[in-house]
C-alpha positions as CSV (number, residue, x, y, z in Angstrom):
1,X,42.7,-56.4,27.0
2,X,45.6,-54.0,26.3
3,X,43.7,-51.5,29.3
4,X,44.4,-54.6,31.4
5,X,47.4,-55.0,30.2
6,X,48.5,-51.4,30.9
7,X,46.9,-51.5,34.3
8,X,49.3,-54.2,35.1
9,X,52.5,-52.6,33.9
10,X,51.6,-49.5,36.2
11,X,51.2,-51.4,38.7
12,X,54.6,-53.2,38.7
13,X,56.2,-50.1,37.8
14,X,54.6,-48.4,41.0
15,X,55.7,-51.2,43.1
16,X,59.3,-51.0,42.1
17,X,59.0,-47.1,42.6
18,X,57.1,-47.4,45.8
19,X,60.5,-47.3,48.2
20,X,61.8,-43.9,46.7
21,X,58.8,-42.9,47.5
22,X,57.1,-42.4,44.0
23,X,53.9,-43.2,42.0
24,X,53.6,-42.9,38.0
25,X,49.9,-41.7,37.0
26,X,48.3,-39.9,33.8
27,X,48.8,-36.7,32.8
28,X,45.0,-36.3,33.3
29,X,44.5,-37.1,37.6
30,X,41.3,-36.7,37.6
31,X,39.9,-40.1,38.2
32,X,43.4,-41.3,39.6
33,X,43.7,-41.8,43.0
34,X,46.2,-39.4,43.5
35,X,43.4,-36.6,42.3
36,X,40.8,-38.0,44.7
37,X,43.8,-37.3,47.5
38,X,44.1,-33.9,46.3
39,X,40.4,-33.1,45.6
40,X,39.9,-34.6,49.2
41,X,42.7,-32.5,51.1
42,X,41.9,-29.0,49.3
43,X,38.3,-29.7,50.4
44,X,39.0,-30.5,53.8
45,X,38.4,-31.2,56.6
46,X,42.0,-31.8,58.0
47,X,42.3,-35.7,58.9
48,X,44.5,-36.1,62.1
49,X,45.0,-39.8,61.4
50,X,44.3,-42.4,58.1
51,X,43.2,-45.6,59.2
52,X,44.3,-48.1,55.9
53,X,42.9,-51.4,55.9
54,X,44.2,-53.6,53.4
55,X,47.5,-51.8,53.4
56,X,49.9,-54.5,51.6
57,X,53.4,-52.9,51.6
58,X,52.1,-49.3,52.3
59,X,51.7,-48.3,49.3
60,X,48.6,-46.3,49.7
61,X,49.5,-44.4,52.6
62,X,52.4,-43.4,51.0
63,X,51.2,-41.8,48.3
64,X,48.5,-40.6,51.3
65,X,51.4,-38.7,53.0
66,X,51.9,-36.4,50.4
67,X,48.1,-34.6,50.5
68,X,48.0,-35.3,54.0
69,X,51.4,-34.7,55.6
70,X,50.8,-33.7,59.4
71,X,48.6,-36.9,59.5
72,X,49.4,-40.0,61.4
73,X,48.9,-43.7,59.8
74,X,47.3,-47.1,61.2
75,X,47.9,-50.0,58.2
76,X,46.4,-53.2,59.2
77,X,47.5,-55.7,57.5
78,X,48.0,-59.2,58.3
79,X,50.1,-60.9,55.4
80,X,53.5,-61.6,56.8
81,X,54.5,-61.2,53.2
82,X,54.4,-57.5,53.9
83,X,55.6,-57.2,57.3
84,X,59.5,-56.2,56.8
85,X,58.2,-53.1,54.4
86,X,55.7,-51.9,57.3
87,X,58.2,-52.9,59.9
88,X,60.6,-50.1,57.4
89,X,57.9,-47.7,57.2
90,X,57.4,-48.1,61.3
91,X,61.2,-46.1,61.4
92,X,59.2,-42.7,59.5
93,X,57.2,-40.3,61.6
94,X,53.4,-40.9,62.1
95,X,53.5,-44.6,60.7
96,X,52.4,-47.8,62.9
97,X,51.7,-51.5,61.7
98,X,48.6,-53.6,63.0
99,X,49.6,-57.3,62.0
100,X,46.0,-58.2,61.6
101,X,42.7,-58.0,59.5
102,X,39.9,-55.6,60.7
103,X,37.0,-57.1,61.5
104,X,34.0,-57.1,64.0
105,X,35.3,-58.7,66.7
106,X,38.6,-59.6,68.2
107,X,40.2,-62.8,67.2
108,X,41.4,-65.2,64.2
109,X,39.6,-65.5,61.0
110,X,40.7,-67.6,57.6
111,X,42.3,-65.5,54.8
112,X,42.4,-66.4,51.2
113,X,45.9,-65.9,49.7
114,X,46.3,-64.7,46.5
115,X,49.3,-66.0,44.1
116,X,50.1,-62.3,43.3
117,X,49.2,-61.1,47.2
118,X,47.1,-58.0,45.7
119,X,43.6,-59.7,45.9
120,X,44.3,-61.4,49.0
121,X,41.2,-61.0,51.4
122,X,39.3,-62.9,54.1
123,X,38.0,-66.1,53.0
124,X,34.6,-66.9,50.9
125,X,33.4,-69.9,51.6
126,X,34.9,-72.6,49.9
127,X,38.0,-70.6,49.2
128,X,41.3,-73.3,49.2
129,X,45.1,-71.8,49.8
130,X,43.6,-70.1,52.9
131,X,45.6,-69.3,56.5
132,X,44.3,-68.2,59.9
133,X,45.4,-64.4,60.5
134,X,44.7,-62.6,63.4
135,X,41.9,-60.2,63.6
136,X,41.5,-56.7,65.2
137,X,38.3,-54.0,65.7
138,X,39.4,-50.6,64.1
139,X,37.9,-49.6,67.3
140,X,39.9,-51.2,69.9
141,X,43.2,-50.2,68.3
142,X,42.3,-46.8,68.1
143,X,41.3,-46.7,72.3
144,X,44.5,-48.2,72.9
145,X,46.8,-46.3,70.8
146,X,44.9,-43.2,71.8
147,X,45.0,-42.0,68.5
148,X,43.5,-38.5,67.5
149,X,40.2,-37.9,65.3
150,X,39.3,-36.6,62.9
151,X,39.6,-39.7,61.2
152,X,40.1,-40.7,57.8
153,X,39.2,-44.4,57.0
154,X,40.4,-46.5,53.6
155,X,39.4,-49.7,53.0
156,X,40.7,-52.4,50.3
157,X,39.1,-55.7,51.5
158,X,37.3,-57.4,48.6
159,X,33.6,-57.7,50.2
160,X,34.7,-57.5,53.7
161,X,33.3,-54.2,54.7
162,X,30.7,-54.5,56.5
163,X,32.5,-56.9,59.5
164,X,35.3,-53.7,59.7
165,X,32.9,-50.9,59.8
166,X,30.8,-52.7,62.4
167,X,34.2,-53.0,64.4
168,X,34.5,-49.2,63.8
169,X,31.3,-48.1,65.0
170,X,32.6,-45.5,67.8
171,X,35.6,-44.1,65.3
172,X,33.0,-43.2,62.5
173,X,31.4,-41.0,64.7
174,X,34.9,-38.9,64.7
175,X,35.3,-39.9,60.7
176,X,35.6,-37.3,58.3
177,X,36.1,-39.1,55.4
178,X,36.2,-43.1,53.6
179,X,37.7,-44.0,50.9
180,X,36.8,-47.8,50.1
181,X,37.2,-50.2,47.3
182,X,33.5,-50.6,45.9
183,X,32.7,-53.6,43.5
184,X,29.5,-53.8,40.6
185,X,29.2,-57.8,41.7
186,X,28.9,-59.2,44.7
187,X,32.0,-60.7,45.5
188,X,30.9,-62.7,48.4
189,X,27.4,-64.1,49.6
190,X,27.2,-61.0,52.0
191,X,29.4,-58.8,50.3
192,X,27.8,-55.2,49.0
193,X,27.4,-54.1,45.6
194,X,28.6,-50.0,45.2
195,X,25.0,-48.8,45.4
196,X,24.3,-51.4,48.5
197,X,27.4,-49.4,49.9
198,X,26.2,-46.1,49.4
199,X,22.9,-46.9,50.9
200,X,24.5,-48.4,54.3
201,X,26.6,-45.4,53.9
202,X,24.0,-43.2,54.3
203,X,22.1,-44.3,56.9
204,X,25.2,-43.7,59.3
205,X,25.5,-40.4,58.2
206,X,28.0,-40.2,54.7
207,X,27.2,-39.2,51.2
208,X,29.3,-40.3,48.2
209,X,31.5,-37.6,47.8
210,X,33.8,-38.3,44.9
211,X,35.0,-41.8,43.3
212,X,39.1,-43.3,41.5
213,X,40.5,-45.5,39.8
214,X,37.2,-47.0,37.8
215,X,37.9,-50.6,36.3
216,X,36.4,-53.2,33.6
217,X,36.5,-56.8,33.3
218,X,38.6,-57.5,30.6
219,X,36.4,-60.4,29.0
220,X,33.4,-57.6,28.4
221,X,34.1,-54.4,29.5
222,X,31.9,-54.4,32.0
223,X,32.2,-51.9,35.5
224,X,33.8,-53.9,37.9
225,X,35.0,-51.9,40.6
226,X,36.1,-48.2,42.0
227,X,37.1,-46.4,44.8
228,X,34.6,-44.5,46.0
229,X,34.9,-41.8,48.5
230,X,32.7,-40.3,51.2
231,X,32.1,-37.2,53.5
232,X,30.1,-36.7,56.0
233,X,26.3,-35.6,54.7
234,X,27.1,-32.0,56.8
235,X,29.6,-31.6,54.6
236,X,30.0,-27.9,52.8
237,X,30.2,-29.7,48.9
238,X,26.4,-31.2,49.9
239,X,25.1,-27.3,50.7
240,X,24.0,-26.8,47.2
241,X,22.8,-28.6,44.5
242,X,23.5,-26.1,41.5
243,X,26.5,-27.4,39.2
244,X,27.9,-24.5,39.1
């Protein structure tokens, strides 16, 4: 309980720092996200533009900006909750606002509001304190806005990934790198487990490359999610095998 507990204070404490533009982590990175950033830009390739999906206030591509600071930003994000931050972050270079979840197809779709906003996602079914948001393909956005590959993709949508990366099906061809939000339990009837993910990862061509951020449930101590992140299978780190 006092790791949840913690987790939580960081997590306030980076919202309140997240207008100056700042982000409180351990001394020891390495499985913050802020190492898999670094880890990610020193091994390359460059990524002309970060598509985040699930971007709440911006908070992510924020802290994004500083390994990857010639890159431009997509954040989807439909919660009008968060709109006046994005619209602020609209007025830096490289930034641009999709009010809209990413799905499969173009359209409207139900989205389950959390108290708290941070685990706010689209609808299970049976879910109450819902709204209709607007819906997008990752792919449509990117044809219209003409926006530049290589591509980097993050996504932080609770058991919806399989709906945005079939509506990114043309963009992962030009993808270089994902970082999603993986969970141990299925979250959702049709919602991936982490190793479901890295199988359907696979097949269109990615290899887990690297992983953040790993965090228990408090009533057991049991994995319950990660952020996972992958390269394409060509990649250089996948040439050898050795550990050393």
């Amino acid at each position: 309980m006092a790791e949840s507990l913690r987790q939580k204070l960081q997590r306030v404490a980076n919202h309140a720092l997240h207008p100056l533009g700042l982000h409180l982590a351990r001394a020891d990175r390495a499985f913050e996200m802020e190492g898999m950033l670094e880890r990610a830009a020193a091994r390359g390739p460059a990524i002309a533009t970060w598509i985040d999906v699930g971007a709440s206030d911006g908070i992510w591509s924020l802290r994004a900006r500083r390994h990857f600071p010639q890159a431009n930003f997509l954040l989807f994000e439909p919660l009008a909750e968060h709109a006046a931050a994005l619209r602020a972050l609209e007025t830096s270079r490289g930034f641009a606002h999709v009010a809209a979840a990413a799905g499969s197809a173009p359209g409207e779709i139900a989205f389950a509001i959390d108290p708290l906003l941070d685990g706010s996602g689209v609808a299970a079914p049976g879910a109450t304190d819902t709204r209709t948001v607007p819906m997008e393909t990752i792919d449509r956005v990117v044809r219209e806005r003409k926006l530049p590959g290589p591509f980097g993709v993050k996504l932080d949508t609770h058991g919806f990934e399989l709906p945005v990366l079939a509506g990114a099906a043309h963009t992962l061809k030009s993808t270089a790198l994902l970082v999603i939000e993986a969970y141990n339990f299925p979250l959702t009837p049709d919602s991936l487990r982490f190793h479901e993910l890295c199988a359907s990862l696979e097949a269109r061509g990615f290899r887990c490359v690297d992983l953040a951020d790993p965090m228990r449930r408090p009533r057991d101590g049991a994995l319950w999610q990660m952020d996972l992140a992958f390269a394409r299978a060509d990649h250089p780190a996948f040439a050898t095998s050795t550990y050393g």
